[in-house]
C-alpha positions as CSV (number, residue, x, y, z in Angstrom):
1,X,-46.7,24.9,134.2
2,X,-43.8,23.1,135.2
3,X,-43.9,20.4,138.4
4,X,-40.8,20.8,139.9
5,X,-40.0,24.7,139.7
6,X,-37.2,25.2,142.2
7,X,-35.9,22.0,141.4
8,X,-32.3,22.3,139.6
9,X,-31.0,18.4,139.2
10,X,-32.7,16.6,135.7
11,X,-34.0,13.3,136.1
12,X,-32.7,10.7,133.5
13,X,-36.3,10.9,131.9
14,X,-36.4,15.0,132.0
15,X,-32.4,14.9,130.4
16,X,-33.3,12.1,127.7
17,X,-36.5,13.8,126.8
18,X,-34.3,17.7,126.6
19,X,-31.5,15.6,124.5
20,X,-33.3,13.8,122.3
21,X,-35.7,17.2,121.7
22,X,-32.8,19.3,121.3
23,X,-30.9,16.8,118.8
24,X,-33.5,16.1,116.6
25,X,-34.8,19.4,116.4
26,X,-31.0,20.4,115.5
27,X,-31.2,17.3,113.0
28,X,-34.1,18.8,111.6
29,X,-33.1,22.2,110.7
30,X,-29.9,21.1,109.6
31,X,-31.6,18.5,106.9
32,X,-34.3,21.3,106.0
33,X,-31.6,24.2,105.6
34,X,-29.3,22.0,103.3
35,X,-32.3,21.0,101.1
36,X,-33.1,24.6,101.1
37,X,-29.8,25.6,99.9
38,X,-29.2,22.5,97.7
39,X,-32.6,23.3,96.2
40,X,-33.0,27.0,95.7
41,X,-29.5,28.3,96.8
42,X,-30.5,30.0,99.7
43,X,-29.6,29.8,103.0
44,X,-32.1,29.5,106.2
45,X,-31.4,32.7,107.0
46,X,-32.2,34.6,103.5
47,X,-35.9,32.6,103.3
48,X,-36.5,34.0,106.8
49,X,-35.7,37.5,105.8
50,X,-37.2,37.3,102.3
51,X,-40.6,35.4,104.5
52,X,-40.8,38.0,106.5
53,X,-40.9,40.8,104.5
54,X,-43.2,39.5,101.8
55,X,-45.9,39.6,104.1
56,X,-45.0,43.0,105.8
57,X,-46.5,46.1,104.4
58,X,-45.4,47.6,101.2
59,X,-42.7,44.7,101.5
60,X,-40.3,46.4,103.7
61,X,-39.8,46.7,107.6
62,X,-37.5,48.9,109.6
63,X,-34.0,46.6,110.4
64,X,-34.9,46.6,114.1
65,X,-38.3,45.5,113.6
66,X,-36.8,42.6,111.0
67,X,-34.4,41.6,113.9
68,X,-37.3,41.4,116.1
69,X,-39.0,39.7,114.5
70,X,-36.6,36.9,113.5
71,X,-35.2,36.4,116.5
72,X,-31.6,37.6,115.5
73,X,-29.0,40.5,116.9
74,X,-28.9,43.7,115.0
75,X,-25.3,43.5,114.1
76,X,-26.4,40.1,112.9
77,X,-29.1,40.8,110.3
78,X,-27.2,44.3,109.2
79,X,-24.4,41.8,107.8
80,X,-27.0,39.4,106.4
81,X,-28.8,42.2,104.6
82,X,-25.3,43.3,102.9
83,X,-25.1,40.1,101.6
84,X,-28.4,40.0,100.7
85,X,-28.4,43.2,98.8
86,X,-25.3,42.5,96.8
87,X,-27.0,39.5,95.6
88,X,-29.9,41.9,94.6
89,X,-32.3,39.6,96.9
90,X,-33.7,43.1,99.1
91,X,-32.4,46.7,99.4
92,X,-31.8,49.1,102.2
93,X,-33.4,52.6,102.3
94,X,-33.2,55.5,104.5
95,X,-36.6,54.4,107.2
96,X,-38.9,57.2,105.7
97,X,-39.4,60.6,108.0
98,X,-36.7,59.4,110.2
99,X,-32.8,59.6,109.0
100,X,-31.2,57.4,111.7
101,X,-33.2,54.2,110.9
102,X,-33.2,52.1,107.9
103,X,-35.1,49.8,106.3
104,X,-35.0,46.5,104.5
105,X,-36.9,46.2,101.4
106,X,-37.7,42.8,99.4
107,X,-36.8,43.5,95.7
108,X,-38.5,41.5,92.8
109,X,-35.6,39.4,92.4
110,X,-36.1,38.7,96.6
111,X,-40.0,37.9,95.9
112,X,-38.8,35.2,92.2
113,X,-36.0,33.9,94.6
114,X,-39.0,33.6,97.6
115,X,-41.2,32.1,95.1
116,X,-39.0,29.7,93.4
117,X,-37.8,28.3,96.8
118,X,-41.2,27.6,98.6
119,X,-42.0,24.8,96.7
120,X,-39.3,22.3,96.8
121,X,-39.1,23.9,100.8
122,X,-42.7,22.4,101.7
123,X,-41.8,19.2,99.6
124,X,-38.6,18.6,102.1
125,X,-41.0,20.1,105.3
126,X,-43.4,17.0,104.1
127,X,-40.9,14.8,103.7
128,X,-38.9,15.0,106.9
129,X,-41.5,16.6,109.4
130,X,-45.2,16.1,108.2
131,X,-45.0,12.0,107.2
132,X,-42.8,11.1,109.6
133,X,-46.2,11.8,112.1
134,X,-49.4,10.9,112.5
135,X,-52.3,13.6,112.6
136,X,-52.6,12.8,116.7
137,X,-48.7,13.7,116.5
138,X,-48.8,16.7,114.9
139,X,-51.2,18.2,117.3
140,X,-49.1,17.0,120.3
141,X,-46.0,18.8,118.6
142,X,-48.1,21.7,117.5
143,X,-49.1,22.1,122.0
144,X,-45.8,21.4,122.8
145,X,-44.0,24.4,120.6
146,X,-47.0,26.7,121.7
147,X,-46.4,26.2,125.3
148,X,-42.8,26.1,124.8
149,X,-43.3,29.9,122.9
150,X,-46.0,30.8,125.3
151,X,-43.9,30.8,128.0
152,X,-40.6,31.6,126.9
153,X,-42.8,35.3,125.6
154,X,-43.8,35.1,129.1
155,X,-40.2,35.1,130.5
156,X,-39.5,38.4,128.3
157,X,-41.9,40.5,129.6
């Protein structure tokens, strides 16, 4: 847990460590998502949704639950899915029993496009993330995004 809770002022050390973890992360997903598009031609934001529902039941989850799940605004992901679906990546159907929800469905197309992507994705996550640290590194990093998730869930509930 954090030493210095009802403290509000950063230390130079507590802002240069926040700076240089927020810009490099940034760094990072920016080099990763233009590989990702260079590569495969799809954005960030398609392999999430196309990830996620690969691995959900019968390929498809209710919108909400897709939002959820990603981390993104409704309104958000009901845009990104119309895109999506007139590119043939995933298609929307009435949720199943109840008329007011819908859900997202990953097409074949979605699952080639999925496929095709991974590859050359893990060859730029090994490039720029994995080699750049040692094995005692990548655990550190592995605690620090845990604890970071951990309690940022914790905040939620």
């Amino acid at each position: 847990m954090p030493q210095r809770k009802g403290r509000t002022a950063l230390t130079r050390t507590e802002l240069d460590s926040w700076r240089v973890f927020i810009e490099t992360t940034e760094d990072l997903r920016s080099a990763l998502g233009g590989r990702l598009q260079a590569d495969s031609g799809i954005s960030t934001g398609d392999y999430r949704v196309l990830l996620e529902l690969s691995e959900a039941p019968g390929r498809r989850m209710r919108s909400s639950h897709l939002a959820e799940a990603i981390c993104w605004e409704r309104s958000r992901l009901s845009h990104h899915l119309g895109r999506m679906e007139k590119r043939g990546l995933i298609r929307r159907e009435a949720a199943a029993g109840d008329n007011r929800g819908a859900e997202a469905v990953l097409t074949d197309e979605g699952r080639d496009a999925l496929r095709r992507s991974s590859v050359p994705h893990f060859h730029a996550i090994r490039e720029l993330f994995l080699d750049a640290l040692t094995p005692a590194q990548l655990a550190a990093a592995r605690d620090v995004a845990e604890t970071l998730r951990d309690h940022l869930a914790a905040r939620r509930t």
